[in-house]
C-alpha positions as CSV (number, residue, x, y, z in Angstrom):
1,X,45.0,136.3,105.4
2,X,43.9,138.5,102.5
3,X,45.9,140.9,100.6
4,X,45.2,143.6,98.3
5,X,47.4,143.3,95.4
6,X,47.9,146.7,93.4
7,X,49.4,147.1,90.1
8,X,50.7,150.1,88.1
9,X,48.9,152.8,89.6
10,X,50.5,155.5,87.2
11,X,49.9,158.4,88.9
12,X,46.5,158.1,88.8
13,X,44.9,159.1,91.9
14,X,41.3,159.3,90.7
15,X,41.5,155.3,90.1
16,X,43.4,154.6,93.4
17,X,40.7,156.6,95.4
18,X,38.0,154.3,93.8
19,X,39.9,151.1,94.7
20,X,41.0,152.2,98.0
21,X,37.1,152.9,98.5
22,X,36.1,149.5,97.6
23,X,38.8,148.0,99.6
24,X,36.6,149.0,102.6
25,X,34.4,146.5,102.1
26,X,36.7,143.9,101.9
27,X,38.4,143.4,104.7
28,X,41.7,143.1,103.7
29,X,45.0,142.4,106.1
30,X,47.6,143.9,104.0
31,X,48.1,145.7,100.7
32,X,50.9,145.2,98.7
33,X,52.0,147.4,95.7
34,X,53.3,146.1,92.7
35,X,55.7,149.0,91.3
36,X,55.0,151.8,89.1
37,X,53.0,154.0,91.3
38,X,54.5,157.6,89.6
39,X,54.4,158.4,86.2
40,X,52.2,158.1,82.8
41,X,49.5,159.7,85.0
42,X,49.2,163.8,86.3
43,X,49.2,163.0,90.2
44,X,52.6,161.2,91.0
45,X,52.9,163.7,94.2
46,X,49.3,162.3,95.4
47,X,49.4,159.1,95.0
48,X,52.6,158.9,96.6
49,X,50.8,161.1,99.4
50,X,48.2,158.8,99.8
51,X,50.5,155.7,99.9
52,X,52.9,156.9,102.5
53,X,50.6,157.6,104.8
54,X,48.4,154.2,105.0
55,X,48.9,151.4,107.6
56,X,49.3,147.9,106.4
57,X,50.5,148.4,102.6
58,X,54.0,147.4,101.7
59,X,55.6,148.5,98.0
60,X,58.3,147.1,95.5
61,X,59.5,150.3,92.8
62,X,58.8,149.1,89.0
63,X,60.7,150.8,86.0
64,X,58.9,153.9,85.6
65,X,59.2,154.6,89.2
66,X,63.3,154.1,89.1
67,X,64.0,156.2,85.8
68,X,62.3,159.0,87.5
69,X,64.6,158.3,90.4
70,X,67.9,158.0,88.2
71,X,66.7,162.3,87.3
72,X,65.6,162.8,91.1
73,X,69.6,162.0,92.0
74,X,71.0,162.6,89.5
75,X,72.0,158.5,88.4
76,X,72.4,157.5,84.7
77,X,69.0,157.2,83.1
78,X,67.9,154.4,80.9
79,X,68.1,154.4,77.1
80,X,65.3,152.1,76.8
81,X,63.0,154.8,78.9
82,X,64.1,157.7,76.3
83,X,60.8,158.4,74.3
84,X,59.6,159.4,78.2
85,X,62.6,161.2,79.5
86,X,60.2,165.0,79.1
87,X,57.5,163.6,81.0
88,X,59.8,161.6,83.4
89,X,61.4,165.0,83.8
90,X,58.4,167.0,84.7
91,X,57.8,164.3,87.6
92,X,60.8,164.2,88.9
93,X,61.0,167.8,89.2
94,X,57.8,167.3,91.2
95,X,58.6,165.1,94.0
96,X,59.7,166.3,97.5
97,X,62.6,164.9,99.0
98,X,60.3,162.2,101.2
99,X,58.7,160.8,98.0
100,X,61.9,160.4,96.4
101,X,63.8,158.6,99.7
102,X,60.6,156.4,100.6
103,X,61.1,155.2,96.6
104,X,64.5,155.0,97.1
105,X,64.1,152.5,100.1
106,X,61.6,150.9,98.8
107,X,62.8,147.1,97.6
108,X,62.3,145.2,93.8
109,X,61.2,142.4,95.5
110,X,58.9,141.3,98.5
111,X,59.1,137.3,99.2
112,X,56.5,136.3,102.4
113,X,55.5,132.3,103.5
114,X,51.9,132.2,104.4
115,X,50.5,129.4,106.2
116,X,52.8,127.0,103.6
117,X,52.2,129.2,100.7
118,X,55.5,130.7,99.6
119,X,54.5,134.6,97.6
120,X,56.8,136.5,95.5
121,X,56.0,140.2,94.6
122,X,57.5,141.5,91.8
123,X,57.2,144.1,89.3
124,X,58.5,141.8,86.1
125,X,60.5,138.9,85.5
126,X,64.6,140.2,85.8
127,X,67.2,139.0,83.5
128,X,69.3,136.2,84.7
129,X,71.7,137.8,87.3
130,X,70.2,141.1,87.3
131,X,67.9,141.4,90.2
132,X,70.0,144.2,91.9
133,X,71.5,145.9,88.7
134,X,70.8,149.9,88.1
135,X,67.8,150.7,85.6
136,X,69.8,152.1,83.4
137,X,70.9,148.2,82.3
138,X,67.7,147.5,81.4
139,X,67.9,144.5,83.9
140,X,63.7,143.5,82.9
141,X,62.9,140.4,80.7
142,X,61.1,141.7,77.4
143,X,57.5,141.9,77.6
144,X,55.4,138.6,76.9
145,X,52.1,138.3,75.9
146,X,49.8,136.8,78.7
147,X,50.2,132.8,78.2
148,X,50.4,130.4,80.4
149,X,53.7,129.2,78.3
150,X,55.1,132.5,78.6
151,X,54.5,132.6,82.1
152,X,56.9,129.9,83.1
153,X,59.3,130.7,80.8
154,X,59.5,134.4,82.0
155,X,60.1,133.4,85.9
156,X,61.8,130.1,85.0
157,X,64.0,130.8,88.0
158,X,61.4,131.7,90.6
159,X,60.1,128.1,92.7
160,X,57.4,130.3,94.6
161,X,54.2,129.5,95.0
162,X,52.7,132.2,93.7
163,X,53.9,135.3,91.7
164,X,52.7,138.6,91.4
165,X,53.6,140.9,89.3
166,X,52.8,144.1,87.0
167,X,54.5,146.2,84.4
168,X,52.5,144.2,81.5
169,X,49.2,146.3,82.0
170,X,46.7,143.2,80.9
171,X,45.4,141.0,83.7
172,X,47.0,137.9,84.0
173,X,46.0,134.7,85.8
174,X,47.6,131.3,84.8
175,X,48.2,128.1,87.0
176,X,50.9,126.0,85.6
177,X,52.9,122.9,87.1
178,X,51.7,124.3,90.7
179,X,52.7,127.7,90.2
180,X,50.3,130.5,89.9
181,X,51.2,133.5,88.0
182,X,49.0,136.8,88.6
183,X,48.9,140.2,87.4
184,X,45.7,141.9,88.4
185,X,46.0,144.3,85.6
186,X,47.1,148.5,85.4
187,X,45.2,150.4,88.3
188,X,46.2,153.4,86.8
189,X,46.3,152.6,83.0
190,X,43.0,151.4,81.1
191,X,40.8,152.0,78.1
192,X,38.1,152.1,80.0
193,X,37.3,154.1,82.9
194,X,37.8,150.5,85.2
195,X,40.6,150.7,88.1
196,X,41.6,147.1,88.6
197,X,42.9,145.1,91.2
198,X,43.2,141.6,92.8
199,X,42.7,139.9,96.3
200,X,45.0,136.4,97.6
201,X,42.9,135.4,100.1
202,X,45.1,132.3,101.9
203,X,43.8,130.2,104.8
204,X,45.0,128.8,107.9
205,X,45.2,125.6,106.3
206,X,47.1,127.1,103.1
207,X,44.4,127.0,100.9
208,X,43.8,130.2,98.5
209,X,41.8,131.7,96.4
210,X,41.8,134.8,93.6
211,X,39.5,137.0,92.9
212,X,40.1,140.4,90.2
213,X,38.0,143.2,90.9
214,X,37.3,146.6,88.1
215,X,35.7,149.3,90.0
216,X,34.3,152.0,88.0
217,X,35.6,156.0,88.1
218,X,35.0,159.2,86.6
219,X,37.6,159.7,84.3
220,X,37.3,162.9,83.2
221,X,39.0,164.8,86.0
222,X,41.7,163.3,85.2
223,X,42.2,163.6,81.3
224,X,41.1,166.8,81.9
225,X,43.6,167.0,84.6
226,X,46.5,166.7,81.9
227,X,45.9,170.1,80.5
228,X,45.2,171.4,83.8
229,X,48.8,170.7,84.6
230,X,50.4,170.9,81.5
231,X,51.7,167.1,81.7
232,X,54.7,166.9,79.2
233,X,53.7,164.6,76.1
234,X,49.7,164.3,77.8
235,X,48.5,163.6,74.2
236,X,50.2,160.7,73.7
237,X,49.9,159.4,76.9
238,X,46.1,159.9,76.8
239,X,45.6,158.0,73.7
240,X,48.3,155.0,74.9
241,X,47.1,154.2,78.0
242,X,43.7,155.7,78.4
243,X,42.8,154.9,74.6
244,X,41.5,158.9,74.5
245,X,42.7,161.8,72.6
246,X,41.9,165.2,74.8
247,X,38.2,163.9,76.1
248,X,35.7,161.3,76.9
């Protein structure tokens, strides 16, 4: 069994094309999505697009993806998500009514035993308690650098096998005490024109392996793609997560 494992697209479709691409090559069973597939990036609607209308890919919604919800309907909307209520604004006004219900039905959390092999897809570690409270509670753990410390203190309360995971846009990839903690890295979100992704490949006899993948894009189109479409606070979000001001 091998699965595609897809972090933090961000809107970017550009990067998901390229990945999606190289995924034909690989022979891969099932893709699963690791939250945050709108926002930061100019082409929530696409990607979303795309998504919906592939076989074989399962999804799990990540912050960014939910506070754009909480404006879709209307739902209190997170403090800590403030500094991007413009832009969060501008997608949300930008979704059809599909997009929004498919996120909407979409689940935080994807659990699947694989030949003895017990996975857990998340977007983050929750708060004690808080796996099924509203984004506007804030119910993610804080952000720990990538250690392998950090790691089991973050999912203390998960026994799976494996764990994968997003939000934190680095790669991960830590084995600790028989528990293997990966984040293939932001898709969508890079400093260098890379999308990134992972494969699990698990055998019949549950044995598994890990291999991250970077697959180079042209990222022009889509800085330039920010002006384009007047993206609300596209500066910023260019220099954050691209590490570029208005080009290459």
């Amino acid at each position: 069994m091998k699965y595609a494992l897809l972090a933090d697209i961000h809107g970017n479709k550009h990067a998901l094309q390229a990945v999606l691409e190289d995924l034909q090559y690989q022979k891969i069973d099932k893709i699963m999505c690791l939250g945050d597939l709108i926002a930061i990036g100019p082409h929530s609607n696409e990607v979303l697009h795309t998504i919906m209308n592939m076989p074989n890919i399962s999804i799990i919604t990540g912050n960014h993806d939910e506070a754009v919800l909480s404006l879709y309907f209307n739902e209190p909307y997170p403090d800590s998500h403030k500094h991007a209520k413009p832009h969060h604004e501008w997608v949300a006004q930008q979704l059809s009514d599909d997009q929004a219900q498919y996120l909407k039905k979409s689940p935080r959390q994807i659990t699947e035993d694989i030949n003895d092999i017990r996975l857990l897809c998340t977007h983050y570690a929750y708060k004690q308690g808080m796996e099924s409270s509203p984004i506007e509670k804030d119910p993610y753990k804080r952000i720990m650098e990538p250690t392998s410390q950090n790691m089991a203190t973050l999912f203390s309360q998960n026994d799976q096998d494996i764990i994968a995971f997003g939000h934190h846009h680095p790669k991960h990839d830590f084995h600790i005490k028989g528990q293997h903690y990966i984040n293939p890295g932001s898709l969508g979100c890079n400093d260098k024109p890379l999308a990134r992704y992972a494969i699990l490949s698990i055998s019949k006899e549950g044995k598994y392996s890990i291999a991250h993948k970077e697959v180079p894009y042209n990222r022009a189109p889509l800085l330039q793609d920010y002006d384009d479409l007047s993206v609300p606070q596209r500066d910023e979000l260019r220099k954050i997560f691209h590490g570029q001001g208005r080009s290459e």
